[in-house]
Residue, then its C-alpha position, 0 to 999 in steps of 0.5 A: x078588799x072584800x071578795x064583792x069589790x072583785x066580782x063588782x069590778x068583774x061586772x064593771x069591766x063588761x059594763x065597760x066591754x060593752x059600751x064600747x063598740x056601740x059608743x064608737x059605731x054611734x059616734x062613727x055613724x054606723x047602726x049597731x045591735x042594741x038591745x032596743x032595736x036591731x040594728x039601732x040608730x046612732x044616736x041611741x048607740x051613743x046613748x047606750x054606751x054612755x050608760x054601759x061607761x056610766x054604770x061601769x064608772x059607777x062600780x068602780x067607784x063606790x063598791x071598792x078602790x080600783x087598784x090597777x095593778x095589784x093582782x086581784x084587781x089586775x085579774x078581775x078587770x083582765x078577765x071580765x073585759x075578756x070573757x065579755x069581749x070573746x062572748x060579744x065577738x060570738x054574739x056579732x060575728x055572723x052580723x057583718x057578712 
């Protein structure tokens, strides 16, 4: 596989990181920090995770085959959905106190 699936699939995976806590808040109820408004409505939490899923389904899908298990792969996916996972942590750990 060429070396931009790996990066693409890196990209894809924090698309995906960050889609989710503001797609489950919107879906729960709660105001989340988008990059719209601070905190911002449900509704648009929902919208703005939609499109980090949609965006992440995107590069998976049509950059390279996601072979979940294979080691490129495997690491690739592991390590942006951790990087964007501790960096997202950082961002809002202040925001709940």
């Amino acid at each position: 596989m060429p070396w931009i699936a790996y990066i693409a699939h890196l990209i894809a995976a924090a698309f995906l990181t960050n889609g989710i806590p503001n797609f489950v808040n919107g879906v729960s109820g709660r105001p989340f920090r988008t990059p719209f408004a601070k905190p911002g409505s449900p509704t648009v939490n929902v919208v703005w995770g939609w499109g980090n899923f949609l965006i992440s389904f995107l590069l998976f899908a049509n950059i390279g085959p996601l072979y979940i298990g294979t080691p490129g792969d495997t690491i690739f996916v592991a390590a942006g959905m951790l990087v964007t996972g501790i960096l997202l942590a950082r961002i809002f750990e202040g925001e709940s106190r």
